[in-house]
Residue, then its C-alpha position, 0 to 999 in steps of 0.5 A: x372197375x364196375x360195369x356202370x363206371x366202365x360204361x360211363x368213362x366210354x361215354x363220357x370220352x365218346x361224346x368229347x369225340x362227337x363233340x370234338x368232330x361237329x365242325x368238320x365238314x370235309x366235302x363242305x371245305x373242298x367243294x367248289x363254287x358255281x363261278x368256277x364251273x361258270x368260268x370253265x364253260x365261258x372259256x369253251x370248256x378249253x382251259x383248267x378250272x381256276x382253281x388253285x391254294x389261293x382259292x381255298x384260302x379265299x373259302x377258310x375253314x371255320x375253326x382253328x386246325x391246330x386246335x382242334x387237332x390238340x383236342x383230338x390229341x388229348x382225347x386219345x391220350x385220355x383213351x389211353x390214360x383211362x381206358x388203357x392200351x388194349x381195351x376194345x372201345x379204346x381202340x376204336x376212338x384212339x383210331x378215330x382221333x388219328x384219322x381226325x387229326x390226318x383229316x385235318x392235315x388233308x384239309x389244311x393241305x388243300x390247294x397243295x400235292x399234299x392234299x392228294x397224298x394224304x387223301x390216298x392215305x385215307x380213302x385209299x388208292x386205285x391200285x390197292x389190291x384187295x387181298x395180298x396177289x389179287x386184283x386192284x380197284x382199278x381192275x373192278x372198275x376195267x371189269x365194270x367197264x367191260x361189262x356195262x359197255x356191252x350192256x349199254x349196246x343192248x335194248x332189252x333193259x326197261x327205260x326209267x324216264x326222269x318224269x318225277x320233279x324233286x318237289x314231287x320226288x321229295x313227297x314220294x321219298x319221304x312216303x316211302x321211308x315213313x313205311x321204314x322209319x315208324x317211330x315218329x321220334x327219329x322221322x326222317x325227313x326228306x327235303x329240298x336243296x339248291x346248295x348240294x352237288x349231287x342228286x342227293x345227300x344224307x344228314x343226320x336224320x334227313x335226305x336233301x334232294x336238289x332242287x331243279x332236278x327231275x328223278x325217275x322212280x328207279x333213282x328214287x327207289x336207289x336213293x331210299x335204300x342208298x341214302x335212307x336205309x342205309x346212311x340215315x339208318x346207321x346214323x339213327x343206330x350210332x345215336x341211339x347207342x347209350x354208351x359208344x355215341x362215337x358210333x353216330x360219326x364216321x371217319x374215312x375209314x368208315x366212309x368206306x365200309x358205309x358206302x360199300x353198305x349202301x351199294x351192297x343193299x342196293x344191289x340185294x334189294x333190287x334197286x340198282x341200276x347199271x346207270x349208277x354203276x356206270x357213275x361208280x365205274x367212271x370214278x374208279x377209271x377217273x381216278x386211276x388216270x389222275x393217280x397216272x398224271x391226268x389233270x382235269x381238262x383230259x378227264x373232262x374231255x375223255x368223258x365227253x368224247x364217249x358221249x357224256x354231256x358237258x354238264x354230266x363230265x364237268x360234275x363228274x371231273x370235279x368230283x375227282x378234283x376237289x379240295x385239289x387243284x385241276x393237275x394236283x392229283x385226285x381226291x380219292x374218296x370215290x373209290x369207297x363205293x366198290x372198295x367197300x362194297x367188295x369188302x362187304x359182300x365178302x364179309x357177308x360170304x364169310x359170315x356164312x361160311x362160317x355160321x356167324x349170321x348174328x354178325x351181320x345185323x352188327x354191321x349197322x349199328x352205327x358208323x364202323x369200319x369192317x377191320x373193326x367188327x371183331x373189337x365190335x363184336x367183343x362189345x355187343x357180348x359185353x353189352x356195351x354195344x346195342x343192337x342196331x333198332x333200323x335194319x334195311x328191308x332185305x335184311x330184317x329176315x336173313x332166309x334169302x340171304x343167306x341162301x344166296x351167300x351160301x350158292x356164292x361161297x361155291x360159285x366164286x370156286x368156278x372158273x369163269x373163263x372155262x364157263x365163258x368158253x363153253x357158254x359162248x355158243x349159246x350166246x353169240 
């Protein structure tokens, strides 16, 4: 088979993918409305949200399930058929349509103890080790927890006040990524929302902020490389790809490796924050304790009792809680933050280690999972896949980088115990 006609079957499945994957809006089908958390707060904060399978049932997915999932069904047996049982980018989309079809058992699901089960399939568990005998994601989350709690208790950390409103916030933003995203073809754009949960959402080539919201600078700052260099930047990378399109879409698999990309570069560019962990590490403690039997009424008032506002531990427990039902079990795609994030700054180390710094550019070019670099890899050398056109600021010159990485091979050999042994005089 020439080169051409094997490009041109890639692409031609890769876009009935992309095609195929438009109508699901996973966090869209699971979210709840407004009248839930109003009822919650009219009944003093005291009794479980009203939310139950009749309330999804009243909020029906756009598209048939069934059929979608023989779509998917039939895509990958075409993968197989055209492409065979072992080709690199074959691989990759008969991955995707699995996890497309589980996703759409998820979404059927919601509602039900099945929604949880086959969330955990998906985005992973509390208690998932991160290597065969080493700690779990609920042991990152107590070790952050640790750590913010003493921070929390100093003073020496510069306040941000949250001064900026979102009209403003949405100019500022948007000056800050035209400096990054130059060619006006592919501008991002950055504007304001009422219908988003969360401070901030990335789309396919914009960022909403919501609205009624003030931001300070150092969230700004956090945004733009989180949701801008980030998930914008590999969005713009997939659909630029002239042959793996699929690249553009990511599954839950993805998300993972996306949003440990994200807070990887927040931390590399400075612009992290131990708030935002503070977040990260109240969902990984959130979602041990649903995955242990916690309904949604103690996680609220366990976040409230340590000091959290109502409005801040209702967003927060809902999150836990949504396309579930308040004693249902958790909804566990908020361990994708540190999960991914240890996967990636390990891969970064590894990279090093081993010489193979063209490696990591790779990792942007589009929605990827890690486990699946090695099958990209083998595509790039065979110029199926491209290079990705928008890297993050701190990565467009490795020197530093790889500089750090290379002190941290060595410092991960240390043991911190002895160190915190000998170092404690001189901090106490």
């Amino acid at each position: 088979m020439s080169q051409k006609k094997y490009s041109a079957i890639i692409r031609q499945l890769s876009d009935r993918i992309v095609t195929a994957q438009a109508p699901i809006r996973i966090l869209d089908s699971i979210k709840w409305d407004d009248s839930i958390q109003q009822a919650f707060f009219a009944h003093g904060g005291r009794c479980q949200p009203e939310v139950d399978a009749a309330y999804y049932d009243r909020n029906p997915l756009k598209y048939d399930i069934n059929a979608l999932s023989k779509t998917f069904r039939e895509i990958e047996a075409d993968v197989v058929a055209k492409l065979g049982q072992s080709e690199a980018a074959g691989n990759i989309m008969c991955r995707m349509c699995r996890e497309y079809r589980r996703v759409l058992d998820m979404l059927a699901a919601r509602g039900t103890p099945a929604f949880a089960e086959i969330a955990r399939e998906l985005y992973g568990s509390s208690i998932d080790v991160f290597h065969r005998g080493g700690p779990t994601v609920a042991d990152l989350g107590t070790l952050l927890d640790r750590s913010l709690r003493n921070i929390d208790e100093r003073v020496f950390l510069e306040k941000s006040p949250k001064d900026i409103p979102t009209p403003a916030a949405v100019t500022l933003l948007q000056q800050w990524l035209d400096q990054v995203f130059t060619d006006p073809a592919a501008r991002v754009r950055v504007m304001e929302s009422d219908g988003i949960v969360a401070d901030a959402a990335a789309g396919s080539d914009y960022i909403k902020l919501r609205a009624n919201t003030c931001f300070s600078e150092r969230d700004l700052r956090a945004l733009e490389a989180h949701e801008g260099w980030v998930h914008v930047g590999t969005t713009l990378n997939g659909s630029l790809q002239p042959t793996c399109t699929f690249l553009s879409k990511g599954t839950p698999s993805d998300t993972i490796t996306q949003e440990g990309l994200a807070v990887f570069i927040e931390v590399v560019s400075f612009n992290s924050h131990p708030a935002r962990l503070r977040r990260i590490a109240d969902r990984i403690r959130a979602i041990h304790l649903a995955e242990q039997g916690a309904t949604f009424l103690d996680i609220f008032t366990l976040l409230c009792d340590e000091g959290r506002s109502a409005e801040e531990a209702y967003a927060a427990t809902m999150r836990i809680f949504r396309g579930s039902t308040p004693e249902g079990g958790p909804f566990t795609k908020d361990l994708a933050y540190s999960k991914g994030f240890v996967l990636v700054y390990n891969f970064f180390r590894l990279a090093v280690r081993r010489g193979r710094l063209d490696r990591i550019p790779l990792l942007f070019c589009g929605k990827l999972a890690i486990e699946d670099m090695g099958t990209l890899a083998q595509l790039a050398e065979a110029g199926v896949v491209k290079s990705p056109k928008y890297l993050p600021p701190p990565l467009v010159d490795l020197n530093a980088l790889t500089a750090w990485m290379a002190y941290s091979n060595f410092l991960n050999q240390i043991d911190l115990i002895q160190i915190d042994a000998d170092f404690a005089p001189l901090l106490d």
